[in-house]
N, C-alpha and C positions, 0 to 999 in steps of 0.2 A: 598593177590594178589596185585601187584604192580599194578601204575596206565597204566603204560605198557602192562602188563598184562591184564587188561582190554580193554584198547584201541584194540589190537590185538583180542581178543576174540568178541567184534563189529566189527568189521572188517571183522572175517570170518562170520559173522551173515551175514552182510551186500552182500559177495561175494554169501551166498548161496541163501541169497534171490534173488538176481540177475539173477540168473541162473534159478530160480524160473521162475521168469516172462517172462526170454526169450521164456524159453518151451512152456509158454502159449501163449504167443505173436508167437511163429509160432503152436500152436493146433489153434489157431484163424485163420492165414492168410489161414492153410489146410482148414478149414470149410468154409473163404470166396472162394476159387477154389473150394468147392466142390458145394456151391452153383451159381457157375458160370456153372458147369458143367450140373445141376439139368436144369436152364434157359434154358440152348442151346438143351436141348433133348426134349424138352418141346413145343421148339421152341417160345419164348417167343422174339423174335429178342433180341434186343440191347439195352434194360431199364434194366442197373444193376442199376443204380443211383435212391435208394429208400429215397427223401425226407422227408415225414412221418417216415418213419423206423427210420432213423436215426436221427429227430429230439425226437422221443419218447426214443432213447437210450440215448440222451443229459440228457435230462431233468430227467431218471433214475438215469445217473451216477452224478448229481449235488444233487439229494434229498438227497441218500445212502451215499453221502459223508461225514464221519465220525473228519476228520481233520487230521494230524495238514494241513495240504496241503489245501489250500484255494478251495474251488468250483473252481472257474475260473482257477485255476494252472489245477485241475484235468479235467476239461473241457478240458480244452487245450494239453490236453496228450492224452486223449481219441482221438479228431479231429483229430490226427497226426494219429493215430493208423487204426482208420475207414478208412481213404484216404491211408493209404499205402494198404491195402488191398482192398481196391476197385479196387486201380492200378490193380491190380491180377486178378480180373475179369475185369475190363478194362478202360483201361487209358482216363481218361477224360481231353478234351479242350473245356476250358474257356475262353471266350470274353472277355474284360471290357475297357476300356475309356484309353490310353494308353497315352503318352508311359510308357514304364517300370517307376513302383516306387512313382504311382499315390497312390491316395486315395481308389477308385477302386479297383485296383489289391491287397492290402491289405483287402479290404473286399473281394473279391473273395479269398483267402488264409485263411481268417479266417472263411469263409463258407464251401470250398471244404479241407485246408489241401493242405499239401506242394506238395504233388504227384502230385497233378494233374500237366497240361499244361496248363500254361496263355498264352492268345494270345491278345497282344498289337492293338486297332483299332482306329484311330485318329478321328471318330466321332459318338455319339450314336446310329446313324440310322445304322453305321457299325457295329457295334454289334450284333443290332436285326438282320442284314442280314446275317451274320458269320451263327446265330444258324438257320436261317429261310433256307439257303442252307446248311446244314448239315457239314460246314465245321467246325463248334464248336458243341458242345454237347448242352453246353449251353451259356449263359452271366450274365454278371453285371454290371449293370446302377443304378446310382443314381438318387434317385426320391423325397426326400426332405430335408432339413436342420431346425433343431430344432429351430433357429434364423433367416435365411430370406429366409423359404418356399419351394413350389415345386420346383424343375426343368423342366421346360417344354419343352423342348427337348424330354425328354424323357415321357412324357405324351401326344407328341402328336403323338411319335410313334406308339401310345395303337390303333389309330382309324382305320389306316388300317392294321396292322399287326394281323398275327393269332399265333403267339407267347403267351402262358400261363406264369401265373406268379408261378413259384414256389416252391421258397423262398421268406426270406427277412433278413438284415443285418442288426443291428445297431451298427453302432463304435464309438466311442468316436474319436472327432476330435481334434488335439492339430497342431496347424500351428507356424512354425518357421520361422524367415526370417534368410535367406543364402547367401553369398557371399563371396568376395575375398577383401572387404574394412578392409583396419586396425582399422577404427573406425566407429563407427555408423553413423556419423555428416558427413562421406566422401559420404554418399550415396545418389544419385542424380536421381536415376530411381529405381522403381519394378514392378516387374512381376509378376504378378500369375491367376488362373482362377479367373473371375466376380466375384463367389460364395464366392473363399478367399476372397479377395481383402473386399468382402463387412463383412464377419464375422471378418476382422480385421480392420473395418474405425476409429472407436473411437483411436486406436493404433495408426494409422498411422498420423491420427491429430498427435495425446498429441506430438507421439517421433521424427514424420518425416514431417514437417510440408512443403508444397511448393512444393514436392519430386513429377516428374512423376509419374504418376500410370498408366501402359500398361495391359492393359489383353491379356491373350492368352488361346489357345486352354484346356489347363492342368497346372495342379500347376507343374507335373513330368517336361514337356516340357518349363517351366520357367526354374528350377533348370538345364535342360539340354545346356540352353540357356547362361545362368549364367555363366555356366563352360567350354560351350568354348566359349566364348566369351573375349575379353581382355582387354572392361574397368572394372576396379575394381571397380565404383563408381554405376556401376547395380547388385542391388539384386534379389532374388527370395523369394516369400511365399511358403512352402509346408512343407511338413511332413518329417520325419525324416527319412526315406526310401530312399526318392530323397537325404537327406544330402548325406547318406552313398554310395548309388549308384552314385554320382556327384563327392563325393570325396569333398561338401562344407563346411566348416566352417559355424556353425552357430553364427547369430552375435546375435541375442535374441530370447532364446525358448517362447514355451508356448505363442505368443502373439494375440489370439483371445479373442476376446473382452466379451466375458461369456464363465466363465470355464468347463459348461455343454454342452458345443457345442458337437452336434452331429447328424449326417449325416446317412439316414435310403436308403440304397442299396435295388434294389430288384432283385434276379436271374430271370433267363429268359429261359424257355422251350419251349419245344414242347409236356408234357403229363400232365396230369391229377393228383393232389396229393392226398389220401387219407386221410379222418379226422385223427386227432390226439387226438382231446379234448383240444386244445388251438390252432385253428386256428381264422385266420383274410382272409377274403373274398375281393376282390375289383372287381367293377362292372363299367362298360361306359356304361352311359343313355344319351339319348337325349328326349325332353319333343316334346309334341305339342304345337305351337302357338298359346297358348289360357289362359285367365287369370288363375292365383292360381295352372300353371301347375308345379310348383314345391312344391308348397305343395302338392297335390296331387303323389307327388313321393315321398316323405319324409314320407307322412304318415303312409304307409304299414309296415314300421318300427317301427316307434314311438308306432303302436298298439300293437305290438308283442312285444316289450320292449328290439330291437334290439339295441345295440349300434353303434352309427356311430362314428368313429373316423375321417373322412377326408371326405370332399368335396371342387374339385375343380371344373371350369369351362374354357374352352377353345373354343375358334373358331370352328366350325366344317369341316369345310376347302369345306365343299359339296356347299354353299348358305352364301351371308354375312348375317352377322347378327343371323345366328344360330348357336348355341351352343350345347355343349355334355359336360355331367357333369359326375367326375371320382367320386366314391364311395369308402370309406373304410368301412367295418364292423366287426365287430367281431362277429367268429359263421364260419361257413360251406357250404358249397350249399347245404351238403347232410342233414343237422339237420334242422326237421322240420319246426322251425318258421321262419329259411332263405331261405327255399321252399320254404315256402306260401308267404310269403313280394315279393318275386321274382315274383311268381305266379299275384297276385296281380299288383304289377308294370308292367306286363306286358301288362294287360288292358289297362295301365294309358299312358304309355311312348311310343313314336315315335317306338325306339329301343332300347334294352335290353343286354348289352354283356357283360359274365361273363369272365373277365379275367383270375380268377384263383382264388382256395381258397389254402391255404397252410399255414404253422405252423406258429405261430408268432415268432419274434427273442427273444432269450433268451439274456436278455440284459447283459451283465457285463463290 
Protein backbone atom coordinates (compact mmCIF):
# COMPACT_ATOMS: atom_id res chain seq x y z
CA UNK A 1 0.00 0.00 0.00
CA UNK A 2 1.41 3.29 -1.01
CA UNK A 3 1.75 6.14 1.39
CA UNK A 4 -1.26 7.62 -0.44
CA UNK A 5 -2.99 4.85 -0.02
CA UNK A 6 -2.81 5.10 3.46
CA UNK A 7 -3.33 8.62 3.79
CA UNK A 8 -6.72 8.16 1.96
CA UNK A 9 -7.81 5.21 3.92
CA UNK A 10 -7.45 7.84 7.45
CA UNK A 11 -9.11 10.05 5.75
CA UNK A 12 -12.11 7.99 5.26
CA UNK A 13 -11.75 6.73 8.94
CA UNK A 14 -11.65 10.21 9.87
CA UNK A 15 -14.99 11.20 7.62
CA UNK A 16 -16.86 8.23 9.25
CA UNK A 17 -15.93 9.08 12.57
CA UNK A 18 -17.40 12.42 11.94
CA UNK A 19 -20.41 11.60 11.04
CA UNK A 20 -20.29 9.47 14.11
CA UNK A 21 -20.37 12.20 16.30
CA UNK A 22 -22.75 14.42 14.45
CA UNK A 23 -25.41 11.82 15.00
CA UNK A 24 -24.73 11.81 18.48
CA UNK A 25 -24.25 15.39 18.89
CA UNK A 26 -27.91 15.84 17.74
CA UNK A 27 -29.30 12.32 19.78
CA UNK A 28 -27.95 14.70 22.54
CA UNK A 29 -29.37 18.11 21.64
CA UNK A 30 -33.16 15.47 21.05
CA UNK A 31 -32.67 14.57 24.77
CA UNK A 32 -31.87 18.24 25.78
CA UNK A 33 -35.77 19.31 24.12
CA UNK A 34 -36.93 16.30 25.49
CA UNK A 35 -35.95 17.39 28.80
CA UNK A 36 -37.13 20.91 28.25
CA UNK A 37 -40.40 19.38 27.37
CA UNK A 38 -40.49 16.94 30.68
CA UNK A 39 -39.78 20.67 32.85
CA UNK A 40 -42.67 22.45 31.22
CA UNK A 41 -45.38 19.57 31.85
CA UNK A 42 -44.28 19.44 35.09
CA UNK A 43 -44.53 22.85 35.44
CA UNK A 44 -41.21 23.47 36.90
CA UNK A 45 -41.09 27.30 35.39
CA UNK A 46 -37.84 28.50 33.93
CA UNK A 47 -34.78 26.77 35.75
CA UNK A 48 -33.29 24.87 32.88
CA UNK A 49 -29.85 26.14 33.82
CA UNK A 50 -28.73 23.06 36.21
CA UNK A 51 -25.27 24.26 37.78
CA UNK A 52 -24.60 21.19 39.83
CA UNK A 53 -25.56 18.94 36.86
CA UNK A 54 -23.32 20.42 34.81
CA UNK A 55 -20.51 21.10 36.93
CA UNK A 56 -20.63 17.16 38.00
CA UNK A 57 -20.62 16.35 34.03
CA UNK A 58 -17.30 18.67 33.84
CA UNK A 59 -15.44 17.14 36.16
CA UNK A 60 -16.66 13.39 34.55
CA UNK A 61 -15.63 14.29 31.16
CA UNK A 62 -12.02 15.68 32.57
CA UNK A 63 -11.35 12.20 34.89
CA UNK A 64 -12.67 9.66 31.78
CA UNK A 65 -10.26 11.54 29.65
CA UNK A 66 -8.10 9.18 28.13
CA UNK A 67 -5.78 11.58 25.86
CA UNK A 68 -4.20 12.32 23.34
CA UNK A 69 -6.49 15.48 23.47
CA UNK A 70 -5.46 17.31 26.80
CA UNK A 71 -8.28 17.66 29.66
CA UNK A 72 -8.79 21.37 29.10
CA UNK A 73 -8.98 20.82 25.10
CA UNK A 74 -11.91 18.18 25.97
CA UNK A 75 -13.33 20.50 28.63
CA UNK A 76 -13.58 22.91 26.24
CA UNK A 77 -15.45 20.92 23.65
CA UNK A 78 -17.78 19.52 26.03
CA UNK A 79 -18.72 23.49 27.39
CA UNK A 80 -19.51 24.31 23.70
CA UNK A 81 -21.63 21.29 23.49
CA UNK A 82 -23.81 21.73 26.92
CA UNK A 83 -24.41 25.59 25.95
CA UNK A 84 -25.72 24.87 22.38
CA UNK A 85 -28.09 22.66 23.90
CA UNK A 86 -29.22 24.43 26.72
CA UNK A 87 -29.94 27.17 23.89
CA UNK A 88 -32.64 24.44 22.96
CA UNK A 89 -34.29 24.52 26.14
CA UNK A 90 -33.72 28.02 26.58
CA UNK A 91 -31.52 30.73 25.60
CA UNK A 92 -29.66 32.30 28.49
CA UNK A 93 -28.67 36.13 29.13
CA UNK A 94 -25.80 37.04 30.96
CA UNK A 95 -24.64 40.18 32.84
CA UNK A 96 -21.02 40.93 33.38
CA UNK A 97 -18.92 44.24 33.67
CA UNK A 98 -18.84 45.50 29.97
CA UNK A 99 -18.21 46.67 27.47
CA UNK A 100 -17.73 44.03 24.93
CA UNK A 101 -14.13 42.18 25.19
CA UNK A 102 -13.62 42.76 29.05
CA UNK A 103 -12.15 40.07 31.37
CA UNK A 104 -15.60 39.48 32.40
CA UNK A 105 -17.26 38.59 29.42
CA UNK A 106 -14.56 35.97 28.83
CA UNK A 107 -15.33 34.37 32.04
CA UNK A 108 -18.98 34.47 31.52
CA UNK A 109 -18.09 32.54 28.04
CA UNK A 110 -15.85 30.21 29.52
CA UNK A 111 -18.80 29.43 32.34
CA UNK A 112 -21.96 29.52 30.18
CA UNK A 113 -20.40 28.69 26.48
CA UNK A 114 -20.81 30.65 23.33
CA UNK A 115 -24.67 30.32 23.13
CA UNK A 116 -25.59 32.05 25.52
CA UNK A 117 -26.36 36.20 25.32
CA UNK A 118 -23.81 38.50 26.99
CA UNK A 119 -25.20 41.64 27.97
CA UNK A 120 -22.66 44.41 28.27
CA UNK A 121 -23.47 46.71 31.98
CA UNK A 122 -21.07 49.56 32.68
CA UNK A 123 -21.06 49.09 36.43
CA UNK A 124 -21.31 46.07 38.92
CA UNK A 125 -24.24 47.08 40.88
CA UNK A 126 -25.87 46.92 37.01
CA UNK A 127 -25.35 43.49 36.93
CA UNK A 128 -26.72 42.41 40.06
CA UNK A 129 -29.90 44.59 38.95
CA UNK A 130 -30.04 43.10 35.28
CA UNK A 131 -30.38 39.47 37.21
CA UNK A 132 -32.48 40.99 40.32
CA UNK A 133 -35.25 42.37 37.54
CA UNK A 134 -35.19 39.43 35.63
CA UNK A 135 -34.00 41.05 32.59
CA UNK A 136 -30.82 38.61 32.70
CA UNK A 137 -30.94 35.09 33.79
CA UNK A 138 -27.92 35.63 35.40
CA UNK A 139 -24.33 37.69 35.97
CA UNK A 140 -20.64 37.75 36.24
CA UNK A 141 -18.75 39.89 38.59
CA UNK A 142 -15.42 39.79 39.68
CA UNK A 143 -14.56 39.24 43.22
CA UNK A 144 -10.86 38.74 43.58
CA UNK A 145 -7.35 38.86 42.24
CA UNK A 146 -4.72 36.34 43.16
CA UNK A 147 -2.20 39.36 43.50
CA UNK A 148 -4.07 42.50 44.83
CA UNK A 149 -7.15 41.08 46.45
CA UNK A 150 -11.04 41.44 46.57
CA UNK A 151 -12.90 43.77 44.72
CA UNK A 152 -15.21 45.37 46.70
CA UNK A 153 -17.56 46.74 44.54
CA UNK A 154 -18.67 43.91 44.32
CA UNK A 155 -18.79 42.64 47.88
CA UNK A 156 -20.53 45.31 48.86
CA UNK A 157 -23.24 44.55 46.66
CA UNK A 158 -23.62 41.07 48.85
CA UNK A 159 -25.31 43.22 51.87
CA UNK A 160 -28.33 44.18 50.40
CA UNK A 161 -28.95 42.14 47.41
CA UNK A 162 -30.91 38.92 47.48
CA UNK A 163 -29.15 37.60 44.64
CA UNK A 164 -27.40 33.86 45.20
CA UNK A 165 -24.10 32.87 44.39
CA UNK A 166 -24.02 30.18 41.95
CA UNK A 167 -21.06 29.65 40.35
CA UNK A 168 -17.62 30.54 40.26
CA UNK A 169 -14.71 31.18 37.57
CA UNK A 170 -11.15 31.00 37.61
CA UNK A 171 -9.19 32.40 34.52
CA UNK A 172 -5.73 32.85 34.18
CA UNK A 173 -5.18 36.62 33.54
CA UNK A 174 -2.44 37.57 30.92
CA UNK A 175 -2.67 41.57 30.14
CA UNK A 176 -1.21 43.26 27.18
CA UNK A 177 -0.49 46.85 26.42
CA UNK A 178 -2.19 48.03 23.01
CA UNK A 179 -2.07 50.89 20.91
CA UNK A 180 -1.30 52.66 17.72
CA UNK A 181 2.43 53.94 18.84
CA UNK A 182 5.31 52.73 16.48
CA UNK A 183 7.41 52.40 19.26
CA UNK A 184 7.10 51.60 22.94
CA UNK A 185 9.24 54.90 24.05
CA UNK A 186 6.44 56.98 21.87
CA UNK A 187 3.96 56.25 24.71
CA UNK A 188 2.93 58.99 26.98
CA UNK A 189 -0.52 57.98 28.53
CA UNK A 190 -2.26 54.43 29.67
CA UNK A 191 -5.33 53.32 30.41
CA UNK A 192 -6.88 50.52 31.96
CA UNK A 193 -9.05 49.31 35.06
CA UNK A 194 -7.26 50.17 38.82
CA UNK A 195 -7.15 46.33 39.12
CA UNK A 196 -4.83 46.20 35.76
CA UNK A 197 -3.00 49.02 36.09
CA UNK A 198 -1.96 47.72 39.72
CA UNK A 199 -1.21 43.85 38.52
CA UNK A 200 1.06 45.44 35.95
CA UNK A 201 3.01 48.43 38.42
CA UNK A 202 6.49 46.70 38.56
CA UNK A 203 6.14 46.71 34.35
CA UNK A 204 5.23 49.99 34.12
CA UNK A 205 8.22 51.33 36.42
CA UNK A 206 11.12 49.10 34.63
CA UNK A 207 9.69 49.87 30.66
CA UNK A 208 7.49 53.00 31.07
CA UNK A 209 8.87 55.06 33.48
CA UNK A 210 7.11 59.06 34.10
CA UNK A 211 4.21 57.81 31.49
CA UNK A 212 0.50 58.87 32.81
CA UNK A 213 -1.36 56.33 34.32
CA UNK A 214 -5.41 57.07 33.83
CA UNK A 215 -7.87 54.49 35.17
CA UNK A 216 -11.07 53.93 33.79
CA UNK A 217 -14.17 52.10 34.15
CA UNK A 218 -12.88 48.64 32.26
CA UNK A 219 -9.66 47.36 30.61
CA UNK A 220 -12.36 46.70 27.34
CA UNK A 221 -13.45 50.54 27.60
CA UNK A 222 -9.50 51.60 27.63
CA UNK A 223 -8.90 49.49 24.54
CA UNK A 224 -12.28 51.09 23.12
CA UNK A 225 -10.92 54.44 23.88
CA UNK A 226 -7.50 53.80 22.36
CA UNK A 227 -8.94 53.21 19.10
CA UNK A 228 -10.86 55.88 18.50
CA UNK A 229 -9.03 58.05 19.77
CA UNK A 230 -6.18 59.96 17.53
CA UNK A 231 -3.17 60.46 19.69
CA UNK A 232 -0.95 57.52 19.09
CA UNK A 233 1.12 58.24 21.96
CA UNK A 234 -2.06 56.67 24.41
CA UNK A 235 -2.10 53.04 25.11
CA UNK A 236 -4.44 50.58 26.77
CA UNK A 237 -3.86 47.59 29.22
CA UNK A 238 -6.19 44.62 28.53
CA UNK A 239 -6.67 41.22 27.26
CA UNK A 240 -6.39 40.05 23.96
CA UNK A 241 -10.14 39.96 23.21
CA UNK A 242 -10.11 43.92 23.47
CA UNK A 243 -6.88 43.64 20.81
CA UNK A 244 -8.91 41.77 18.35
CA UNK A 245 -12.19 43.46 19.01
CA UNK A 246 -10.41 47.15 18.79
CA UNK A 247 -8.66 46.09 15.84
CA UNK A 248 -5.16 47.18 18.24
CA UNK A 249 -1.72 46.26 17.75
CA UNK A 250 -0.14 44.95 20.68
CA UNK A 251 2.87 46.71 21.56
CA UNK A 252 4.04 44.04 24.66
CA UNK A 253 2.12 40.85 25.42
CA UNK A 254 2.16 39.07 28.52
CA UNK A 255 3.16 42.13 30.75
CA UNK A 256 1.63 41.47 34.36
CA UNK A 257 3.98 41.40 36.87
CA UNK A 258 3.60 37.40 38.18
CA UNK A 259 2.84 35.08 35.51
CA UNK A 260 0.18 33.21 37.87
CA UNK A 261 -2.10 36.08 37.77
CA UNK A 262 -5.48 35.12 38.17
CA UNK A 263 -8.79 36.66 38.61
CA UNK A 264 -11.58 34.22 40.40
CA UNK A 265 -15.34 35.48 38.85
CA UNK A 266 -18.44 34.64 40.69
CA UNK A 267 -21.92 34.02 38.74
CA UNK A 268 -24.76 35.45 40.15
CA UNK A 269 -28.60 33.96 40.50
CA UNK A 270 -31.65 33.91 41.82
CA UNK A 271 -31.92 29.80 42.82
CA UNK A 272 -30.35 27.49 45.06
CA UNK A 273 -27.45 24.93 43.73
CA UNK A 274 -27.40 21.36 44.79
CA UNK A 275 -24.23 19.57 46.35
CA UNK A 276 -21.95 18.14 44.08
CA UNK A 277 -19.15 16.93 46.41
CA UNK A 278 -16.72 19.71 45.71
CA UNK A 279 -18.50 22.55 46.63
CA UNK A 280 -17.36 26.02 48.29
CA UNK A 281 -19.93 28.00 50.45
CA UNK A 282 -19.67 31.90 51.19
CA UNK A 283 -21.41 33.33 54.06
CA UNK A 284 -22.11 37.60 55.26
CA UNK A 285 -21.73 37.85 59.11
CA UNK A 286 -21.93 40.57 61.03
CA UNK A 287 -20.58 39.99 64.96
CA UNK A 288 -21.88 41.72 68.04
CA UNK A 289 -20.01 44.68 69.74
CA UNK A 290 -18.39 42.76 72.17
CA UNK A 291 -14.78 41.59 72.84
CA UNK A 292 -13.46 38.13 71.22
CA UNK A 293 -16.55 38.49 68.81
CA UNK A 294 -14.74 37.28 66.07
CA UNK A 295 -13.30 34.62 67.48
CA UNK A 296 -16.20 33.48 68.57
CA UNK A 297 -17.50 33.24 64.90
CA UNK A 298 -14.39 31.60 63.70
CA UNK A 299 -14.62 28.92 66.12
CA UNK A 300 -17.75 26.95 65.12
CA UNK A 301 -15.35 26.14 62.16
CA UNK A 302 -12.11 25.57 63.37
CA UNK A 303 -14.23 22.71 65.67
CA UNK A 304 -15.65 20.92 62.85
CA UNK A 305 -12.33 20.97 60.83
CA UNK A 306 -14.05 23.23 58.28
CA UNK A 307 -11.74 24.96 55.96
CA UNK A 308 -12.03 28.59 55.50
CA UNK A 309 -10.49 29.89 52.53
CA UNK A 310 -11.43 33.69 52.49
CA UNK A 311 -12.30 36.44 55.03
CA UNK A 312 -12.96 39.78 54.32
CA UNK A 313 -14.36 42.75 56.18
CA UNK A 314 -16.27 45.84 54.93
CA UNK A 315 -18.30 48.67 56.31
CA UNK A 316 -21.71 47.73 57.04
CA UNK A 317 -23.16 50.80 55.47
CA UNK A 318 -26.22 50.47 58.34
CA UNK A 319 -24.06 52.34 61.62
CA UNK A 320 -20.25 53.76 61.29
CA UNK A 321 -17.93 51.84 62.54
CA UNK A 322 -19.80 48.41 62.06
CA UNK A 323 -18.71 45.98 60.04
CA UNK A 324 -19.91 42.60 58.19
CA UNK A 325 -17.43 39.89 57.42
CA UNK A 326 -17.72 37.83 53.91
CA UNK A 327 -16.76 34.06 54.48
CA UNK A 328 -15.46 31.50 52.18
CA UNK A 329 -15.61 27.72 53.04
CA UNK A 330 -15.32 24.72 51.73
CA UNK A 331 -18.18 22.16 52.26
CA UNK A 332 -22.06 22.83 51.55
CA UNK A 333 -24.88 24.25 53.61
CA UNK A 334 -26.50 20.86 53.09
CA UNK A 335 -23.29 18.61 54.55
CA UNK A 336 -23.58 18.21 58.05
CA UNK A 337 -20.53 19.93 59.76
CA UNK A 338 -21.49 23.23 57.58
CA UNK A 339 -24.99 22.91 59.20
CA UNK A 340 -23.97 22.83 62.55
CA UNK A 341 -20.83 25.63 62.28
CA UNK A 342 -23.99 27.64 60.65
CA UNK A 343 -26.22 26.32 63.45
CA UNK A 344 -23.80 27.49 65.91
CA UNK A 345 -22.95 30.88 64.48
CA UNK A 346 -26.08 31.70 64.55
CA UNK A 347 -26.13 31.96 68.34
CA UNK A 348 -22.88 33.76 68.23
CA UNK A 349 -23.46 36.53 65.30
CA UNK A 350 -25.70 39.80 64.85
CA UNK A 351 -26.59 38.14 61.37
CA UNK A 352 -26.13 35.33 59.43
CA UNK A 353 -26.52 35.23 55.50
CA UNK A 354 -25.92 32.34 53.36
CA UNK A 355 -25.04 33.74 49.96
CA UNK A 356 -24.78 30.62 48.19
CA UNK A 357 -23.10 27.26 48.12
CA UNK A 358 -22.02 25.97 44.69
CA UNK A 359 -19.37 23.87 42.87
CA UNK A 360 -15.91 25.06 43.03
CA UNK A 361 -14.17 26.16 39.63
CA UNK A 362 -12.25 23.59 37.94
CA UNK A 363 -9.22 25.31 37.45
CA UNK A 364 -7.28 24.93 34.18
Amino acid sequence: MTEQDQLDAIRDRIDAIDEQIQELLNQRARAAQEVARVKQAAGEGTVFYRPDREAQVMRRVMERNQGPLSGETVALLFREIMSACLALEQPLRVAFLGPAGTFTQEAAIRHFGHAVHTEPMSAIDQVFRAVETGDCHYGVAPIENSTEGVVTHTLDQFILSPLKVCGEVVLRIHHNLMGKAERLEDVHTVYSHYQSLAQCRDWLTRKLPGVQITPVASNALAARMVAEGDDPGVAAIAGSAAADMYTLPILAPNIEDHPENSTRFLVLGRQEVEPTGHDRTSLMISATNKPGALYRLLAPFADRNISLSRIESRPSRRESWAYVFFVDLLGHVRDEPVAEAIRKLEEEAATVKVLGSYPQAVVR
